[in-house]
N, CA, C and O of each residue as an XYZ file, in Angstrom:
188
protein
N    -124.807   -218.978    -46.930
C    -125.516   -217.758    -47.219
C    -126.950   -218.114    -47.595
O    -127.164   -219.042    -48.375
N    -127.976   -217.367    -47.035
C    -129.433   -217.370    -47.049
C    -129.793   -216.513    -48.578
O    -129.027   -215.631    -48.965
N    -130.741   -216.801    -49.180
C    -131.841   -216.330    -50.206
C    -132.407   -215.072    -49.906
O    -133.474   -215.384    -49.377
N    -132.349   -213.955    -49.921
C    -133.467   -212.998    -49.238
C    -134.364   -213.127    -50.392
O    -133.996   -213.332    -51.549
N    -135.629   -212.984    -49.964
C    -136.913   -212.955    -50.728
C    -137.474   -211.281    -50.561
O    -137.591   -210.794    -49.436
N    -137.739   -210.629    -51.589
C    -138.999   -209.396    -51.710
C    -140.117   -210.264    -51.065
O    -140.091   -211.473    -50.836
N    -141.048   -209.414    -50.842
C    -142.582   -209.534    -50.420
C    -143.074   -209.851    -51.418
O    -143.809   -210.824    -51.248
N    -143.026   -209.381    -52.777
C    -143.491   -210.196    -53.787
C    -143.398   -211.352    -54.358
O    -144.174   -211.773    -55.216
N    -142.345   -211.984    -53.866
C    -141.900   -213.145    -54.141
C    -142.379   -214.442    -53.399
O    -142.437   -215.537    -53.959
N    -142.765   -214.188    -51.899
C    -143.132   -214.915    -51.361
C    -144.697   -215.122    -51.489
O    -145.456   -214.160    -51.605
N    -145.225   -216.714    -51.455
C    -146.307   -216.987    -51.439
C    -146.955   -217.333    -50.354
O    -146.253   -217.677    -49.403
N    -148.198   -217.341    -50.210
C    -148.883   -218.211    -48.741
C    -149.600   -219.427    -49.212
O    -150.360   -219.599    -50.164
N    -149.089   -220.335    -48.157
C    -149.541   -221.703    -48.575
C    -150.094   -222.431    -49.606
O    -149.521   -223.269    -50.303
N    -151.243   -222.064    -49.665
C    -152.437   -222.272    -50.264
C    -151.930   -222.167    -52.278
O    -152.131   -222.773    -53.330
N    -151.405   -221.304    -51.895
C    -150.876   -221.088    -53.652
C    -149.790   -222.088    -54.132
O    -149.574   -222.247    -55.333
N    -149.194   -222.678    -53.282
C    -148.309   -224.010    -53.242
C    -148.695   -225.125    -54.182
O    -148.746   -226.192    -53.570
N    -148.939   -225.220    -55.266
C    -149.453   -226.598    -56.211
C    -148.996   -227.752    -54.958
O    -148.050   -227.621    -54.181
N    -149.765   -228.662    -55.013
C    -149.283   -230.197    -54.419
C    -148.650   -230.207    -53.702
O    -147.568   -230.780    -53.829
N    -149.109   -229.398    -52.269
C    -148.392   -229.269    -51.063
C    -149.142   -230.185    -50.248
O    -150.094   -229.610    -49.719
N    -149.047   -231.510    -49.933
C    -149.681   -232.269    -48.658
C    -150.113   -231.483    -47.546
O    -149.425   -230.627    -46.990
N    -151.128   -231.765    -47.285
C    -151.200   -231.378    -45.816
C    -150.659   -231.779    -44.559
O    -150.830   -232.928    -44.151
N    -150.028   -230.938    -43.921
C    -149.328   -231.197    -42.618
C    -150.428   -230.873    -41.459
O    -151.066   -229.827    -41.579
N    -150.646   -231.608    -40.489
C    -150.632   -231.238    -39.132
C    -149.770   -231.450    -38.249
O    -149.029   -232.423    -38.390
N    -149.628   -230.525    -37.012
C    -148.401   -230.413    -36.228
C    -149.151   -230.263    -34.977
O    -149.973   -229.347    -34.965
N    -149.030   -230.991    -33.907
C    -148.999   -230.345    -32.594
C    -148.009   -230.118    -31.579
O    -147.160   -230.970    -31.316
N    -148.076   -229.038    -31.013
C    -146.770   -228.729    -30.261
C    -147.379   -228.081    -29.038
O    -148.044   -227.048    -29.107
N    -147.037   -228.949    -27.540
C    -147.344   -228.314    -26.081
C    -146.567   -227.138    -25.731
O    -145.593   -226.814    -26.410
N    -146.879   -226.586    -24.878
C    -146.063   -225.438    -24.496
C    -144.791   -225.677    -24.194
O    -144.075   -224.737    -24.538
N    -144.226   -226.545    -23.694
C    -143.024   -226.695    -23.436
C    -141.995   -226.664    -24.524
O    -140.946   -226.021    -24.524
N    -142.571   -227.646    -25.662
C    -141.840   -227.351    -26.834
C    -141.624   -226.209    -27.375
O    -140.664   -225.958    -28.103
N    -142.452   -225.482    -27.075
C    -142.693   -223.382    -27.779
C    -141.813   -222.784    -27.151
O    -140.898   -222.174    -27.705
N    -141.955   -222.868    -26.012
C    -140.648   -222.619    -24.911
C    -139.329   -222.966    -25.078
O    -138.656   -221.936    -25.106
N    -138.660   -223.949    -25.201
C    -137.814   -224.850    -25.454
C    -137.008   -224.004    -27.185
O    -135.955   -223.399    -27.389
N    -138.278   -224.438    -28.157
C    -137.576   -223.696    -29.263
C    -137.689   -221.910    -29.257
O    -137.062   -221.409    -30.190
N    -138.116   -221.306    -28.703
C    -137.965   -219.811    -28.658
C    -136.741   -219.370    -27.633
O    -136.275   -218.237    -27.752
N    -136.243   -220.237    -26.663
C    -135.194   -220.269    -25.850
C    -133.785   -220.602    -26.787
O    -132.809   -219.853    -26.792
N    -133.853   -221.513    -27.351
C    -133.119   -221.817    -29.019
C    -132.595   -220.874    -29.528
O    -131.405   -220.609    -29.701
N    -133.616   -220.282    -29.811
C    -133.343   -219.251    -31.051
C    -133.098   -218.237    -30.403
O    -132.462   -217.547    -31.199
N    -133.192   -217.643    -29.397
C    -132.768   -216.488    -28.502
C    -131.257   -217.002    -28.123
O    -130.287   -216.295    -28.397
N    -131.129   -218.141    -27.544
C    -129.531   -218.480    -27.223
C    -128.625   -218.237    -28.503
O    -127.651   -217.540    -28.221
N    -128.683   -218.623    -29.837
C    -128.146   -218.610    -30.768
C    -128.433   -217.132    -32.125
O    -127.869   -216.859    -33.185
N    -129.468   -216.569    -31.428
C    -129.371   -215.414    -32.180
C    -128.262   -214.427    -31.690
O    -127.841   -214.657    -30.557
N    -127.810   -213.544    -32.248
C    -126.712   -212.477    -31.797
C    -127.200   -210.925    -33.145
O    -127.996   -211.005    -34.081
N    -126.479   -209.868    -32.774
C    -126.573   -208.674    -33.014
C    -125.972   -209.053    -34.532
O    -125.159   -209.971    -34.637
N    -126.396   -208.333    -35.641
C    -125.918   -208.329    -36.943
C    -124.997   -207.547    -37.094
O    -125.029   -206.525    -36.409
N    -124.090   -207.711    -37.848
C    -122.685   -207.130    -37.482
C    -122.009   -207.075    -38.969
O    -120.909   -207.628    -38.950
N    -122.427   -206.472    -40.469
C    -122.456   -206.717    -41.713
C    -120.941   -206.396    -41.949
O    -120.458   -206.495    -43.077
């Protein structure tokens, strides 16, 4: 079971104390690849 968060609860980055900086690069294929992912394994919510 997942956490749901309010909108208030969540922060953006930047407000993160001592968060390293990440860089990431990702080609199209990979974007593709994981949005194909998550479409194969998503399904209709069914509570």
């Amino acid at each position: 079971m997942e956490t749901m968060h309010f909108p208030d609860e969540i922060r953006s980055l930047s407000q993160v104390p001592n968060l390293p900086t990440v860089t990431a690069t990702i080609n199209e294929k990979e974007l593709l690849m994981a949005k194909a992912l998550v479409e194969q394994l998503s399904e209709q919510f069914d509570p």
